[in-house]
Each structure stands twice: as C-alpha cells, then as structure tokens.
C-alpha positions as CSV (number, residue, x, y, z in Angstrom):
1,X,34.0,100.2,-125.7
2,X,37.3,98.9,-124.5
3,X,37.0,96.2,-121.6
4,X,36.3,97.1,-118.5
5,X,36.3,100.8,-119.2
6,X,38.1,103.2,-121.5
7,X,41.3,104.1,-118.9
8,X,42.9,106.0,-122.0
9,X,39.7,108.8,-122.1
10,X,41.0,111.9,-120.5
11,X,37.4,112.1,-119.3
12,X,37.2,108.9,-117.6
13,X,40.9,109.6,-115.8
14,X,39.5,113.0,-114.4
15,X,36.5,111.1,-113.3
16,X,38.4,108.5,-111.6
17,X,41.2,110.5,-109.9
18,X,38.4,112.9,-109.0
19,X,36.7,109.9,-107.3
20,X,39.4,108.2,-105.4
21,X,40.1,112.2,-103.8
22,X,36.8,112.5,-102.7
23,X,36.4,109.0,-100.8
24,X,39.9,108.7,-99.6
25,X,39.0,111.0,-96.4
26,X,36.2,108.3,-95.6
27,X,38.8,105.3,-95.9
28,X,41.2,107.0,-93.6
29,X,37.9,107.4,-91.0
30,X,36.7,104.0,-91.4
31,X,40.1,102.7,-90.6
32,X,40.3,104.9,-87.8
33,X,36.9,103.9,-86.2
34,X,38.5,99.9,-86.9
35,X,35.4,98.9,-89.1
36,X,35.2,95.1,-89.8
37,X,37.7,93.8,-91.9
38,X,35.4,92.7,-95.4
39,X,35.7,92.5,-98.7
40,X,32.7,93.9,-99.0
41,X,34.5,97.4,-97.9
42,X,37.0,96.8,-100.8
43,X,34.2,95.7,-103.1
44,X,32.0,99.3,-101.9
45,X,35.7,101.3,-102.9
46,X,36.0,100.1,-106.2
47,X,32.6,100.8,-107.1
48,X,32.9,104.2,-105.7
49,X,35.7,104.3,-107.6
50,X,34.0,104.0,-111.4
51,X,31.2,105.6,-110.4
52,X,30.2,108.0,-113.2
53,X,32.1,106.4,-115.3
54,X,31.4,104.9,-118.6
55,X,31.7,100.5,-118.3
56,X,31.8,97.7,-120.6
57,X,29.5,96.1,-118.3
58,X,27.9,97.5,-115.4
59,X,29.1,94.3,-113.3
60,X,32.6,95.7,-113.5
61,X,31.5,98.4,-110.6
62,X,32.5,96.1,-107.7
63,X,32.1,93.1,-108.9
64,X,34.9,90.3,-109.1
65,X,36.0,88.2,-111.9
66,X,34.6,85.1,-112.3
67,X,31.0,86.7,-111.8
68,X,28.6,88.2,-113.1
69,X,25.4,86.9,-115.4
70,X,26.6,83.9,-118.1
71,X,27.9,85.8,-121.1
72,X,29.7,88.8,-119.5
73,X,33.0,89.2,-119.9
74,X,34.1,89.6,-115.7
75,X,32.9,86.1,-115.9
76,X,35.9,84.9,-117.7
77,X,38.3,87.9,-117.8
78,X,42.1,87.2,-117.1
79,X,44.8,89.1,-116.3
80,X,48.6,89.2,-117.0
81,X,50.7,91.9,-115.6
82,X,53.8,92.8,-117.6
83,X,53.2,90.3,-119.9
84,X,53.7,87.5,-117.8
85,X,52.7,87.2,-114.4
86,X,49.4,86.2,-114.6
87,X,47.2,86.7,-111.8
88,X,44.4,84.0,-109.8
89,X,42.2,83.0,-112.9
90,X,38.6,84.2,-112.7
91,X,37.0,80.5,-111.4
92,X,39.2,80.9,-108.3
93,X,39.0,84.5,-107.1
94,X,36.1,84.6,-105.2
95,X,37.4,81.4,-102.9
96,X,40.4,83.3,-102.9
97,X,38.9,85.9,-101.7
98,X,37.1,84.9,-99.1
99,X,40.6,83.4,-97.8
100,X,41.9,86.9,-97.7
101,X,39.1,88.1,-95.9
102,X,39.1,85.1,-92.8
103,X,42.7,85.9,-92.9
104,X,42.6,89.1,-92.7
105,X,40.3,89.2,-89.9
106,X,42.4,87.2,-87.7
107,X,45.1,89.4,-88.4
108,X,43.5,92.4,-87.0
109,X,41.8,90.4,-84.2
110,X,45.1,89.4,-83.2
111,X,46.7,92.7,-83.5
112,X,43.9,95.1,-82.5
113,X,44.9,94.5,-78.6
114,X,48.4,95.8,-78.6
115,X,47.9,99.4,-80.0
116,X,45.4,101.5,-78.5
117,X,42.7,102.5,-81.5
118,X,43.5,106.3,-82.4
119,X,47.1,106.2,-81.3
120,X,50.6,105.6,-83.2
121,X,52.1,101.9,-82.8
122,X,55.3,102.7,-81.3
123,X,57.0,99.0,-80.8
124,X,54.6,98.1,-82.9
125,X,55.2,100.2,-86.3
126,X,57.3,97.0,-87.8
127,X,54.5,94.4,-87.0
128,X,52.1,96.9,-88.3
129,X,54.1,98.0,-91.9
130,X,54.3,94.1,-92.3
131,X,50.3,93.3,-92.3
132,X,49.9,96.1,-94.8
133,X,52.3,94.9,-97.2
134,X,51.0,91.3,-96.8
135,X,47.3,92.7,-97.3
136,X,48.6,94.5,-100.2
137,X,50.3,92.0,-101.8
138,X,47.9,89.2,-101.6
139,X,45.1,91.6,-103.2
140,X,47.9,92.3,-105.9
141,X,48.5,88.2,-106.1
142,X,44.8,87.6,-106.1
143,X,44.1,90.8,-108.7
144,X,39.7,90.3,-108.0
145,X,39.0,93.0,-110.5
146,X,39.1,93.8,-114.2
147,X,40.8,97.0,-113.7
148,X,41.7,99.3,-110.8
149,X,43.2,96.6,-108.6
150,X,46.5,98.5,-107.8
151,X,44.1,101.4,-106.2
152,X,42.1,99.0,-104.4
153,X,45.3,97.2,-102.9
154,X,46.7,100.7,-101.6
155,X,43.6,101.5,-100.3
156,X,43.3,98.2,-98.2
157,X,46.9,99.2,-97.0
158,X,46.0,102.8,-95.9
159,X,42.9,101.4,-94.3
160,X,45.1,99.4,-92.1
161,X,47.9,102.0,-91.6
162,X,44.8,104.3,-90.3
163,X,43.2,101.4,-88.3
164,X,47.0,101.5,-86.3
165,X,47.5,105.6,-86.1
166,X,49.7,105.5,-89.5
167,X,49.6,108.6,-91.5
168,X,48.0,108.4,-95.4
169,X,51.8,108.1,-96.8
170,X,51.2,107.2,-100.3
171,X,48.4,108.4,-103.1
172,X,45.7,106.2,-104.4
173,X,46.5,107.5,-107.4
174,X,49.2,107.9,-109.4
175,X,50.9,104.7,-108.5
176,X,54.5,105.2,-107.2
177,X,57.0,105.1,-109.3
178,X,60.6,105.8,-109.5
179,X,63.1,105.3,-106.7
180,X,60.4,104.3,-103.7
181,X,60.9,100.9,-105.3
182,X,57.4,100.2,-105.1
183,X,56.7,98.9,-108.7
184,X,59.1,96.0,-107.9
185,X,57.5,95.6,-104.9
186,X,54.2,95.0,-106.2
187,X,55.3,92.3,-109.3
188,X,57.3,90.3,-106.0
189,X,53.9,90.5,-104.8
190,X,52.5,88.8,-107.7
191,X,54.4,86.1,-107.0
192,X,53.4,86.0,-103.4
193,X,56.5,87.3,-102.0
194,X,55.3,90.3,-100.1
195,X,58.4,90.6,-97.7
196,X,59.5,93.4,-100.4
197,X,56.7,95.6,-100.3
198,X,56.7,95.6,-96.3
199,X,60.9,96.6,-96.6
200,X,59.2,99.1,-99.6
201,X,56.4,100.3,-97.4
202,X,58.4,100.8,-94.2
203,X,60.9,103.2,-96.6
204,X,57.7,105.1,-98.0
205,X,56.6,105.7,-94.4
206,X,60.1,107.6,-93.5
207,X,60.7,109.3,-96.5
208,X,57.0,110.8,-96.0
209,X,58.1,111.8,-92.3
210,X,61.1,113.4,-93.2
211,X,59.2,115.4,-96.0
212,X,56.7,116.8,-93.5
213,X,59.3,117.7,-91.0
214,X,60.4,119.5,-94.0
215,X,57.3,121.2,-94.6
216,X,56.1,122.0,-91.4
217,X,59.7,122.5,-89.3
C-alpha cells in the first residue's frame, strides 16, 4: 500500500472529503466557544480525518513525523513540496511543534480581549486575517504530517477565523486554486514568509462576501 495512504483510490477520496464535511461544523463550534489553543485539537482533526480509511501504518492517524514505534515509516518520513521545498525533517517536528503551539497560545491570549467572543472583529478584521495566515503558514512550514497537512493548516485557520466571528470562507477540501492566489501563498509559506497568505486570505474573505451578497441580495 502506498505510504501514508492510497490518496489516488476513488474510495479513499470519497471517504476523506466525506470526513472533513462532517467535522467541519464541529471546528467552526469549537472555535466559536474559543477552546484552548493545542495541537492536540489539530492532532484529533487529522485523525478524524483518515478515519475509515485504509493506512500504511495506523500511526499515520494523528500522529506526527518523527514518531511512532522504531521501524515505521512516520518515524523517518520526509517531505518536499514541488520538488524542492522541503519541509522541517521528521527529528525536529515535534519541538517544532510544540513552538507553534506556546506561540499560538499567546497569540490568542493576547488577542482574545479586544473582540468580544461570538461577535465580528470590526477594527480588528486586519489583526485578525494576519494570525490566521501566520498559523497557516507555520503549519505549512512545519508540514507535522505524512499526508493531509494542507487540510489541517486550513482548518487551524478557520478555527481561528470562527474563534474571532469570521465566516468559514474557504473549503477544507479541494484546496484553492486558480486566481485566489492561494497556491503561491502557501509555497511563500514554506519558506516562512506568511505575509502572502494573510494579503491572500484577506482577498478570499471579500470575494466570499461579495458572493453571498450575491446570493442572498
């Protein structure tokens, strides 16, 4: 079976999309009740995510690279995105990870104050787009998983966009392509430039606005 999963099975595709549908509702909720900031929340998504699903290993479900028993593959898997950009290797995720996380909690300690839970930023909206796309993009830098970390990264982002009264503006799944820029966004990211994906983000957010004015005049 191809490493971590078969992503080219029709099967597992429909199982995954399927998935990420039924669980977004419940991300959108957590953020809105401003859960703790863990990676243990990201860590619960992505095995949510496969479950059901046929894995190389079952320490794929959740599990980040560099772990798992001696032997398995998430212990030593690396990844390269487009061939070149190759993303934390496996020995240094987890410290890495637990940066994000310390990070990310003072981030949201820091912010939670200024915007009232359940209600829209306002002044805010700028401060707020630009902790998403940093969130985003250091999940995309740090790439924990074997597979599926482009879902997990969005997720993270509309957690927080729900946490400050943002709608769900962009899908889990498929990832955006095209002219929301957002593929270009995401290899800056990579890099550790996230400035891109907040100026990405921030466009995302109005063309979704404008669409449902559209929609619902």
């Amino acid at each position: 079976m191809p490493f971590p999963w078969d992503e080219d099975d029709p099967q597992v595709r429909t199982r995954i999309h399927a998935n990420l549908a039924a669980f977004l509702p419940e991300i959108v909720a957590s953020g809105r009740r401003r859960d703790p900031a863990t990676i243990d929340l990201v860590k619960d998504w992505h095995q949510r995510m496969v479950d059901g699903v046929p894995l190389a290993e079952p320490e794929v479900a959740g599990g980040l690279r560099g772990s798992g028993p001696q032997g398995s593959r998430l212990r030593t898997h690396r990844v390269t995105v487009d061939g070149i950009l190759e993303a934390v290797p496996p020995g240094q995720v987890r410290s890495k990870m637990s940066i994000l996380e310390r990070r990310l909690r003072e981030k949201v300690a820091a912010l939670d104050p200024f915007i009232p839970a359940k209600a829209p930023p306002e002044q805010r909206e700028e401060q707020v787009l630009e902790l998403c796309g940093w969130a985003h993009g250091e999940l995309i830098y740090v790439h924990p998983f074997a597979d599926g970390n482009g879902r997990m990264a969005r997720a993270l982002l509309l957690w927080l966009g729900a946490r400050y009264g943002l709608p769900a503006f962009l899908d889990l799944r498929p990832r955006p392509s095209g002219p929301s820029g957002y593929e270009i966004a995401a290899r800056s990211s990579m890099t550790g430039r996230h400035r891109l994906m907040q100026v990405t983000l921030t466009k995302m957010l109005a063309d979704y606005r404008i669409t449902q004015q559209i929609a619902d005049p």
